[in-house]
N, C-alpha and C positions, 0 to 999 in steps of 0.2 A: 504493500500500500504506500504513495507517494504521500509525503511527510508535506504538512503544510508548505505553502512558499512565505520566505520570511525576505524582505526587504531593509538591508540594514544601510543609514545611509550616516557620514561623517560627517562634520563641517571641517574647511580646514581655513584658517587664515593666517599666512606667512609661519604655518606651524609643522613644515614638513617632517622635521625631527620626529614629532609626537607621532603625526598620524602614520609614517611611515612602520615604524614599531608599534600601533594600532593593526595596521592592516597586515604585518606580519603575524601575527596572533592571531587575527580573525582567518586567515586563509590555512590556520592551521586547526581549526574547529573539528568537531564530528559529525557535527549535522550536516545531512547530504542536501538539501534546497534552498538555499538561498543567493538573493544578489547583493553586492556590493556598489555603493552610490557616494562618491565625493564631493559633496558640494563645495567648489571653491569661490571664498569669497571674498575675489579679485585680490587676491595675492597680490605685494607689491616688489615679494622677494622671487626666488626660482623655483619655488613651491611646485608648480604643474611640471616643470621640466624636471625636477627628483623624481617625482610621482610617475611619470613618463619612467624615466632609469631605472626605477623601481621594477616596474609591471615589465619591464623588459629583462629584468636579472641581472641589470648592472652595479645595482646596490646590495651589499650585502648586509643586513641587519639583523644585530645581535649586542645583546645588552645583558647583564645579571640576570635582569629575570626573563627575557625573552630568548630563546634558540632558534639558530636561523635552520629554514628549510628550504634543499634546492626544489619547488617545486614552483620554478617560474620557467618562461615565462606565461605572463598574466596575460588575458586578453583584454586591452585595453582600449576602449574609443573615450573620448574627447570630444565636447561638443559644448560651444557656445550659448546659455541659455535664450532658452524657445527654440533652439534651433535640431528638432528631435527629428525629422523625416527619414532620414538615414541610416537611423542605428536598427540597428539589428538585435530585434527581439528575440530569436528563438532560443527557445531554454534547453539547457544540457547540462544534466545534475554533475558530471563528471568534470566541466571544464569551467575552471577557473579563470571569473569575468571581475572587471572592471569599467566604470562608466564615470566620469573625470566631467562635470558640470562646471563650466566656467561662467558663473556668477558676474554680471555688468558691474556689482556695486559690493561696495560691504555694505551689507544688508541687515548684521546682525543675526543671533541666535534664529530667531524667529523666522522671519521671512526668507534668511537662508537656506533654511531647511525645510522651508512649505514650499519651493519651487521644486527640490528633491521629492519631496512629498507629493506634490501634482505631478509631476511626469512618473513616477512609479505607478501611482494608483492608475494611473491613465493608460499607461502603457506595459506595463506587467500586472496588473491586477493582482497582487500578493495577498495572502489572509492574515497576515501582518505586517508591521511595519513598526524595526529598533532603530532608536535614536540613539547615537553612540558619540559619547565627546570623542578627540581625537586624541586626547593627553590620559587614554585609558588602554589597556590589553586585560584580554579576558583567558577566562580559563577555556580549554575545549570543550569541555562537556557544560559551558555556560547558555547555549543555548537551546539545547537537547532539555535541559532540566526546564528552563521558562515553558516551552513548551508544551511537555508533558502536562505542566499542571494548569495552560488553559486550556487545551483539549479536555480536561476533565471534569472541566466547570464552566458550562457556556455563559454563566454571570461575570467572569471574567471578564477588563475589558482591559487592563493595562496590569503589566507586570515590570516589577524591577528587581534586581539580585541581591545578593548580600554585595557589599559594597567595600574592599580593604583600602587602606590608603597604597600608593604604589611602595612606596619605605615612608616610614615614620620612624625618626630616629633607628634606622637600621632594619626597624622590621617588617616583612610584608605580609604582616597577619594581624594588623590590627585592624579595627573596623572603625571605617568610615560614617558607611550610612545603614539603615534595615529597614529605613522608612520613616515617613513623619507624618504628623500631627498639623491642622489646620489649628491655629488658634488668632482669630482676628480681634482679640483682645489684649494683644500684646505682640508690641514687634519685634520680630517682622512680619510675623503675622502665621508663622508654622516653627514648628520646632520639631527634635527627631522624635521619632519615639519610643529611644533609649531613654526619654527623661523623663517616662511616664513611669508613675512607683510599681506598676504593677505590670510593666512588658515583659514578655516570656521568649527570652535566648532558645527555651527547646521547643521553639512550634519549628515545624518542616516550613509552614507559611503563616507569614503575619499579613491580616487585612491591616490596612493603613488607609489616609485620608489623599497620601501623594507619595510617587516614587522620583529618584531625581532622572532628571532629564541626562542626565552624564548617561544613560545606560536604560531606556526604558522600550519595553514592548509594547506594542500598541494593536488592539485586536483592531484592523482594516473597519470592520464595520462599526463600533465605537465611536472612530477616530469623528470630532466635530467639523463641521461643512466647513467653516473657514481656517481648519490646520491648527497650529499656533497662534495665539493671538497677537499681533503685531504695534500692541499697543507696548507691550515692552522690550526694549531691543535689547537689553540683558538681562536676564534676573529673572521670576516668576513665571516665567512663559508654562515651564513643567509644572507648579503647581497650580496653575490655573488652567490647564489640562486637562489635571486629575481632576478638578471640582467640574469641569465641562464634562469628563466621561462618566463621573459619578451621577452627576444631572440626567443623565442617559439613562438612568439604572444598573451600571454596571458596578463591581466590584474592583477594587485595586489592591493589589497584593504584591508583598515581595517574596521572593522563591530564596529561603534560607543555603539552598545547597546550591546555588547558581552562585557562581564567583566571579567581579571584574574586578581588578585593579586599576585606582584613579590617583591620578597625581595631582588633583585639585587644585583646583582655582589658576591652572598655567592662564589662560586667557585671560584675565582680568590682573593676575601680576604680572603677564608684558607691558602693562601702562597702568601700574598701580601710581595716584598722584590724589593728593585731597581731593581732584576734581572727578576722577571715580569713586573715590568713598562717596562724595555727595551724591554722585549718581545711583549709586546704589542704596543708601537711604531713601531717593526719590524715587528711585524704583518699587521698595518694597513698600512705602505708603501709598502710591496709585495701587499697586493691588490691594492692601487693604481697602482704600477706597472704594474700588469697583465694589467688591465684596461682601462691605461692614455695611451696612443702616446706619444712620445716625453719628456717620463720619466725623465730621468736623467738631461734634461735640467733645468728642472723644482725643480729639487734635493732643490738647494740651497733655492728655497722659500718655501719647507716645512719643512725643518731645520727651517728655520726664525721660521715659523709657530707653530714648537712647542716650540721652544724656549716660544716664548710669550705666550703659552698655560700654559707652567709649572710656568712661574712667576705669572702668575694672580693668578693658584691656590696656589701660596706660597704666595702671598698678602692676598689672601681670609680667609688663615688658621693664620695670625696673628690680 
C-alpha cells in the first residue's frame, strides 16, 4: 500500500550552511513518498548556486551530528516563482527530487512558504504538507513516526515532534520544545507546555494548543484557505495556525518518539539588533490582539509583563 504523499518544503535565506545539512538528513529519511521544496527567498549571497552543487554531488556534507551519504546526484529543477509550466511532475518513490523556488522578494516566514505551499497543493496534491526550518536535521525515522499516528486518528490535523536543541552546551539530547500552550493573558501570548505543573514526559502523544512551525505537519485538508497568515512576517505565523486548524475541529499533537534537531533562532540572530527585539515584541502583541477580546484594556499588563521579562533576562546575563 503507497504511504501517504508528504510534501516537505524549506525556506532558505542566504542560509545555505543550515539548509544544506537540513537537506542532507532529510534525503536520508525512511519514508519512501515524499517531495522536497526550497523556497528561496531571494538570497543575496550564493545560496541557489550551493544548493545547485549540492543536488549535483559536489558538496560534500558532514558535521558531528550529520553523516554524509553518497547518494546524489539529486534531481534538481529550479524555477522562478509563478513560473511552474515546465516542471515535471511525475512521481517516482525511488528517485531522489528537488524543486529550488526562486522567491522575487524576501517575503518572510509566511508568505515565503504559502507560494511553496500553493504550487505543491496545486501541482502534486500531497495528503500532507511539513514545514521544516532550515537550521534543523531530523532523525530518519522522524517522519514514519508523524505519520503513523495521523493515519490513526482522522481528528488529527497538525502534528509536531519532540523537538532537541541541535547542542546545548555540548549536548544533543536536550529538549527544546513538546508543544505549547495558548495563553493570551500573558505575553507573549503561548508558552510550552513543559511549564504546565501537570505535563506528562510519558505520553507517546501530547495534545497541545500549537506545535512550532521549525518542524510541523500539516494534514493537506486542515490546512486554512489563505496558508499562513501574512499578517506576520516573523513570529506567530505557526501559532496562529494551530488556532486556524483547531477552529476546523481538528486536533494538534506532538509525536513524542518523532525527533528533529533545531538550532534555534539562526534566522532572527543573523540580525539580532534592538530593532528586532522590538519587532518581535510587536509581533507577538498583534497576535494577541487579533486573538484576545478586550485588547487594549489589557494593554497596560503586558507592558508590565515585558517589562519584567527583559529585567530577568538582564539579571540572568550578569
Amino acid at each position: 500500500m503507497t504511504k501517504p504523499l508528504v510534501s516537505i518544503i524549506l525556506l532558505n535565506w542566504n542560509g545555505y550552511e543550515d539548509t544544506l545539512e537540513a537537506l542532507e538528513s532529510l534525503y536520508q529519511i525512511n519514508y519512501p513518498n515524499y517531495n522536497v521544496i526550497v523556497a528561496d527567498n531571494n538570497s543575496t549571497n550564493d545560496s541557489v548556486e550551493k544548493i545547485k552543487e549540492y543536488a549535483l554531488g559536489n558538496i560534500r556534507v558532514e558535521t558531528e551530528y550529520t553523516k554524509y551519504v553518497d547518494n546524489k546526484p539529486i534531481k534538481l529543477t529550479i524555477v522562478n516563482e509563478g513560473e511552474y509550466s515546465e516542471i515535471d511532475n511525475t512521481s517516482d518513490e525511488n528517485e531522489k527530487k528537488l524543486l529550488l523556488i526562486k522567491n522575487n522578494e524576501n517575503y518572510g516566514f509566511a508568505k515565503g512558504n504559502n507560494i511553496a505551499i500553493d504550487y505543491t497543493i496545486k501541482y502534486d496534491n500531497p495528503d500532507y504538507i511539513l514545514l521544516l526550518n532550515n537550521d534543523t536535521i531530523v532523525d530518519p525515522n522522524f517522519l514514519e513516526k508523524l505519520i503513523n499516528v495521523a493515519q490513526n486518528d482522522s481528528k488529527i490535523g497538525l502534528l509536531g515532534p519532540k523537538f532537541y536543541y541541535y547542542d546545548y552546551e555540548g549536548s544533543h539530547e536536550t529538549i527544546w520544545c513538546i508543544g505549547s500552550v495558548v495563553d493570551l493573558d500573558h505575553f507573549p501570548g503561548h508558552h510550552s507546555i513543559m511549564e504546565e505543573p501537570d505535563y506528562d514526559l510519558t505520553q507517546d502523544v501530547i495534545e497541545c494548543d500549537w506545535v512550532s512551525g521549525a518542524g510541523a505537519l500539516i494534514k493537506t485538508e486542515a490546512m486554512p484557505e489563505s496558508y499562513l497568515s501574512t499578517e506576520f512576517f516573523f513570529g506567530c505565523e505557526d501559532v496562529d495556525l494551530a488556532i486556524s486548524i483547531k477552529e476546523k475541529g481538528y486536533k494538534v499533537v506532538t509525536v513524542m518518539d518523532s525527533i528533529i534537531w533545531h538550532k534555534v533562532g539562526m534566522s532572527r540572530h543573523k540580525n539580532s539588533t534592538f530593532k528586532t527585539e522590538y519587532n518581535h515584541i510587536k509581533t507577538n502583541l498583534q497576535f494577541i490582539k487579533k486573538h484576545k477580546s478586550h485588547y487594549y484594556i489589557n494593554l497596560p499588563k503586558y507592558y508590565y509583563q515585558i517589562l519584567k521579562l527583559y529585567i530577568k533576562a538582564i539579571i540572568n546575563k550578569l
